[in-house]
N, C-alpha and C positions, 0 to 999 in steps of 0.2 A: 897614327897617333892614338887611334881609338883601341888600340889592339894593347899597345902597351900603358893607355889606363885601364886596361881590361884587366892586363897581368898585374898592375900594380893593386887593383883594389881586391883581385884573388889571394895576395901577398897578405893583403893586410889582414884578410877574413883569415886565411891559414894561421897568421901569426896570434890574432887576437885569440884566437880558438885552443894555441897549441900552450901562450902564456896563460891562458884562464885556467885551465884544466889542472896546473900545476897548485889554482891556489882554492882549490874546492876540498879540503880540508880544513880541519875545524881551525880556527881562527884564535891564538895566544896569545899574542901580543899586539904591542902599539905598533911596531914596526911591519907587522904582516897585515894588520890593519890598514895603515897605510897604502900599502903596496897592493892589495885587494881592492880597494877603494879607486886605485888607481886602473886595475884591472876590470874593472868595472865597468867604469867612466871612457876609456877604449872599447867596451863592448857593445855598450850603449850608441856609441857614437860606430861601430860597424854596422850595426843594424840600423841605425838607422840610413845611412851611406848606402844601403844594400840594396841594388838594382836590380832585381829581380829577370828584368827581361837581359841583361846583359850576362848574368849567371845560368839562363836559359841556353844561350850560343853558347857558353864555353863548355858546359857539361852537355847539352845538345837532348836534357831532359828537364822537362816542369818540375817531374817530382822531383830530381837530386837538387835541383834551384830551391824548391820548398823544403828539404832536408836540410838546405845548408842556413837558410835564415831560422828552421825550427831551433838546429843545433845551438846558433849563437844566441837564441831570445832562451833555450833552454840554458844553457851557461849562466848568461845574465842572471837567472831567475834564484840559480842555486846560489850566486854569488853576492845578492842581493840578500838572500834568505842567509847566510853567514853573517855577512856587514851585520844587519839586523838584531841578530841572536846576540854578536859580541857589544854592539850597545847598549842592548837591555841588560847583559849580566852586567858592565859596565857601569849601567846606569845606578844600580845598586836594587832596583826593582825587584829585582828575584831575591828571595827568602827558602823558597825550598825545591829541592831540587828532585827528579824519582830517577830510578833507576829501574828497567823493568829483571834485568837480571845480571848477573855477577860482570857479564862481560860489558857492561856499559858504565863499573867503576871508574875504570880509566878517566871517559868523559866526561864523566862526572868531577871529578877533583878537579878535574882543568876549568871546569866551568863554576866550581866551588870558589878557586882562585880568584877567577877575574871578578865573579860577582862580591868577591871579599874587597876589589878593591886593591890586589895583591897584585905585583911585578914576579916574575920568575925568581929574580933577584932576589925579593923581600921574602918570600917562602922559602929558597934557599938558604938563605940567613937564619931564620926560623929554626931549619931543619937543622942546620953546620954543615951544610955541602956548596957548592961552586956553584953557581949561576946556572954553569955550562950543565951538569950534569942534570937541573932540572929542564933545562932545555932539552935535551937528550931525553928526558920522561917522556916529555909533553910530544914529541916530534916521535916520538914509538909507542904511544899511549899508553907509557907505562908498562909496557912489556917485557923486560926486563929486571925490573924493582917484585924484590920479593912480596910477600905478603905481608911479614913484619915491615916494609919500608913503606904501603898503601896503606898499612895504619897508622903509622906514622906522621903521613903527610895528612891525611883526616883529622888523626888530632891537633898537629899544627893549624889544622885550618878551622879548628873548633867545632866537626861535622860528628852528629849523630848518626849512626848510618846503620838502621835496621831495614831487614828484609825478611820476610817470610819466606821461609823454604818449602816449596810444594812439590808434589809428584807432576810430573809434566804427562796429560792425558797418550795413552797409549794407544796405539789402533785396535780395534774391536777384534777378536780371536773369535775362529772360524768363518772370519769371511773370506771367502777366495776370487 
């Protein structure tokens, strides 16, 4: 009997671990909110379940038993750190936003959005495109969407959006 709550709470560490992992990108919408939230609330509750001396037997080392609890309190932590971000934009608290260089646009609009207050939907609308296709932005970071369609979605979203363009420091010539 002990063998097979043995297997079953390895089950549950495996799964909590393999459904977390899927939802450690940046957080859109209400519904991935949800479902993160939820994701969460299982991982919380594996670590805490987490037996340490019983995950000792079954991998038949300390350390991979302390890997697998660091693993899941590491999830949790980043999972937490998401939850968190998406209700402070949420919340409407945030006013401005940085960007430290071109390639963190992307995140930025997505985060412009929710701190607007905005649905995919209602920026869609905005733009005259499908829901879907902002869904599609958000879930590729925009990768896709030209440069005229990220200004675009900026101006819909009423963002000023300056950067300074610098020379990024080079390595020192003649050292070997």
């Amino acid at each position: 009997m002990d063998e097979i709550k043995q297997r079953f709470a390895t089950n549950d560490l495996r799964k909590a671990l393999f459904e977390a992992k899927d939802f450690l990108i940046m957080i859109t919408n209400e519904r991935q909110f949800r479902i993160s939230k939820s994701q969460y609330v299982k991982l919380q509750a594996a670590i805490a379940d987490f037996d340490k001396q019983n995950a000792v037997k079954r991998t038949g080392s300390s350390t991979l038993a302390q890997a697998e609890l660091a693993a899941l309190q590491s999830q949790a932590g980043e999972l937490s750190s998401e939850l968190r971000e998406y209700e402070r934009l949420k919340s409407g608290a945030v006013t401005k936003l940085k960007a430290r260089s071109l390639a963190e646009l992307p995140r930025l609009l997505i985060r412009a959005r929710i701190s607007q207050g905005w649905s995919q939907r209602e920026l869609a609308e905005k733009l005259g495109l499908k829901e879907q296709q902002i869904q599609r932005y958000e879930a590729e970071e925009y990768s896709s969407a030209s440069l005229q369609r990220l200004q675009e979605v900026a101006d819909a979203l009423n963002l000023n959006i300056t950067q300074a363009a610098e020379f990024k420091e080079s390595a020192p010539t003649g050292v070997v």
